[in-house]
N, C-alpha and C positions, 0 to 999 in steps of 0.2 A: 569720727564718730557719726556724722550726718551722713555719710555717704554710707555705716557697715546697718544704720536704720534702714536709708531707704531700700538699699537691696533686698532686706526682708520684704518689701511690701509686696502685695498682689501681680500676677504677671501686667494685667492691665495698667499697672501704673510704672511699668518701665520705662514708658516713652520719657517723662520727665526725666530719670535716672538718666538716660543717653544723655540728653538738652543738659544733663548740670552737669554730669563730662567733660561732654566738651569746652563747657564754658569753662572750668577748672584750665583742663588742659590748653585750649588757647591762651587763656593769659598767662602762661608757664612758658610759652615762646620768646615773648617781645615785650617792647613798649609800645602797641600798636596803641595809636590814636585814636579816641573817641572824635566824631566828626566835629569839625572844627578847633581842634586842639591839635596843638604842635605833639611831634611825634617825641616822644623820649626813649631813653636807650637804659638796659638793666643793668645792673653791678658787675656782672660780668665780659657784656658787651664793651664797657667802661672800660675795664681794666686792659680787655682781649687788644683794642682800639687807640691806647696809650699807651701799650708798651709794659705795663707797670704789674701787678700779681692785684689779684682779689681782694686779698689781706690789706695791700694799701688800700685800695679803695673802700673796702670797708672801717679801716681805720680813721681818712680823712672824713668817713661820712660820720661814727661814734664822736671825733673831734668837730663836728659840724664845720668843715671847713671846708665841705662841700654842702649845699642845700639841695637835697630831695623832694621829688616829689609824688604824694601817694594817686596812686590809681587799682582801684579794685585791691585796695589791704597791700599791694607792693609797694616798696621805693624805687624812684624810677631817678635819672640822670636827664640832664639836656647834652645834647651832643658835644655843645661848646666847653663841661667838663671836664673833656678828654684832652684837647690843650692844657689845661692845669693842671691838670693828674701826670702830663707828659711832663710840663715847666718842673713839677715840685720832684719830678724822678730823678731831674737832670741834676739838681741842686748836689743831689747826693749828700746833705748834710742834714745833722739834728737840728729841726727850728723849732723854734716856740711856737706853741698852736697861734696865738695872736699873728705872727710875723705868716705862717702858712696863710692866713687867711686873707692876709693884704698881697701875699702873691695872688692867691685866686683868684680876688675881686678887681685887679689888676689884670690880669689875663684874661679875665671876663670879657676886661673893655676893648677887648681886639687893637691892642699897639699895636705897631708894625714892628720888622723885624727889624733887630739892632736896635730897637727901642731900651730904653734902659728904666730900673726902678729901685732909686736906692733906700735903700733899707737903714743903712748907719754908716757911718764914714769910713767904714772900711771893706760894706756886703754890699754890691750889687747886683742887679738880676738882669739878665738883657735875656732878651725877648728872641729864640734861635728860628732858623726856617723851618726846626722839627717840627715845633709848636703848632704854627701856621699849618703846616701838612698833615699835624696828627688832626686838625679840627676839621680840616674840607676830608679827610679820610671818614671820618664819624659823621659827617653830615653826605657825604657820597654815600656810607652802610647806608645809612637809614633811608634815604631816598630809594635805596635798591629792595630793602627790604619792606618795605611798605607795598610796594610793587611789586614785588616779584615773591614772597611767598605767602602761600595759602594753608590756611587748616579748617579743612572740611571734613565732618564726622562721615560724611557717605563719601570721598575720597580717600584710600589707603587704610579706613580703620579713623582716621583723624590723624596721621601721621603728617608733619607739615609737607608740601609738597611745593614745587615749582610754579605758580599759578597757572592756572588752565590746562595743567598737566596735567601727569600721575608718576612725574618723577620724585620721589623722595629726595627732597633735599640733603641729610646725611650720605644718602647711597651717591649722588654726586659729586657730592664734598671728597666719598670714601676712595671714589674712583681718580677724581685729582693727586689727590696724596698718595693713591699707590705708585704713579707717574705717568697715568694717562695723557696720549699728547692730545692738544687741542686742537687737532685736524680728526683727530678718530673721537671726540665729544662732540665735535661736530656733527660727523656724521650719523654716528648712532640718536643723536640728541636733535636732529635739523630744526625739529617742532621749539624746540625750547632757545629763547632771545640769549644770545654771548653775555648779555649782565649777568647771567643765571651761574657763569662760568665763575665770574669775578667773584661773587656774591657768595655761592656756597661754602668755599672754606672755611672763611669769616665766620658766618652763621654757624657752622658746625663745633667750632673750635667754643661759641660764646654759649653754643647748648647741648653741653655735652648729653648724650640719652641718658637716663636715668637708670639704677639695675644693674643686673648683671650684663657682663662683656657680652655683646653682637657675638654669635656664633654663624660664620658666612658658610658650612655646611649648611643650616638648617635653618636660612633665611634665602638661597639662592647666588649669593651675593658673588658678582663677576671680578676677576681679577683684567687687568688691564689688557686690552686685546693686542697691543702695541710690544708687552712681552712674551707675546703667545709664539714658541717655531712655527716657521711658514706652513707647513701640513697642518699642523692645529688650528691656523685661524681659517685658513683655507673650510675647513670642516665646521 
């Protein structure tokens, strides 16, 4: 409703209409950090990063058995929840919200693997190398993501791009998944650092566009030059 007011207003007062935009839509990205604050990662980032569907992670969050935290009206995650979201997937069993939350706050505290935490004389939990790997995976995203993507209203429209680019992130992501190989992203991409390579599918997968399906007639969108017959790429 704020945003169908201001468009009514005067052309002269446009400019602020771009400025709340954008700010909308950046924070519709990420858990990018305010300065000095650790970065946090969204419900779906969460999920994408553990292994585990949306649905869980918003379930242990409804059971507070993960603690959120708000930034600009969203709930945001710390990295290190994506180890616990990975532990409590492994379990594969019905627990009592109580018993979920002594696994969390257990997994919080960084045991090592093969670490063990028993539960009752007959439930154990041991602490697997997935665990370990899904957390330095979620804290590897974020560090890449913090770095490496941009959302600039006078780049792309405000479409997130690759930093210092104008490569859209998506269209990266889109060209990995068709099966571009990483010798020909290279080359078309030299300007753009190999994290960019790591980095976009992740991203892509954790923010899906919003809308109707991408139509790649009528956005340009290249299909993989690597299955192009040799006279086509030639050309």
């Amino acid at each position: 409703m704020v945003l169908a007011l201001l468009v009514k207003a005067p052309p002269l007062d446009r400019q602020p209409i771009v400025m709340l935009k954008f700010f909308l839509m950046s924070n519709e990205f990420s858990g990018t950090a305010p300065p000095g604050a650790a970065p946090l990662i969204t419900r779906r980032e969460a999920a994408e990063l553990s292994g585990t569907t949306l649905g869980a992670v918003n379930k242990a969050i409804e059971q507070k058995v993960l603690r959120t935290k708000r930034r600009k009206g969203r709930m945001l995650l710390a990295p290190e929840d994506v180890g616990a979201l990975a532990l409590l997937a492994q379990t594969r069993l019905v627990l009592p919200v109580a018993v979920k939350r002594r696994i969390v706050a257990w997994a919080r505290g960084g045991p090592e693997v093969n670490a063990e935490l028993a539960l009752d004389g007959a439930l154990v939990v041991r602490m697997g190398p997935e665990v370990e790997q899904a957390v330095a995976r979620a804290r590897r995203y974020v560090e890449l993501r913090e770095r490496l993507v941009e959302v600039n209203p006078e780049v792309c429209g405000g479409e997130p791009v690759i930093t210092e680019t104008r490569v859209p992130v998506r269209s990266l992501a889109r060209q990995i998944e068709l099966g571009e190989t990483r010798e020909v992203l290279r080359e078309d991409y030299a300007h753009v650092p190999e994290e960019a390579f790591e980095l976009a599918p992740m991203w892509a997968k954790a923010h899906p566009r919003q809308g109707r399906p991408s139509r790649p007639w009528a956005t340009g969108e290249r299909f993989p030059v690597s299955e192009l017959r040799p006279h086509a790429r030639a050309a």
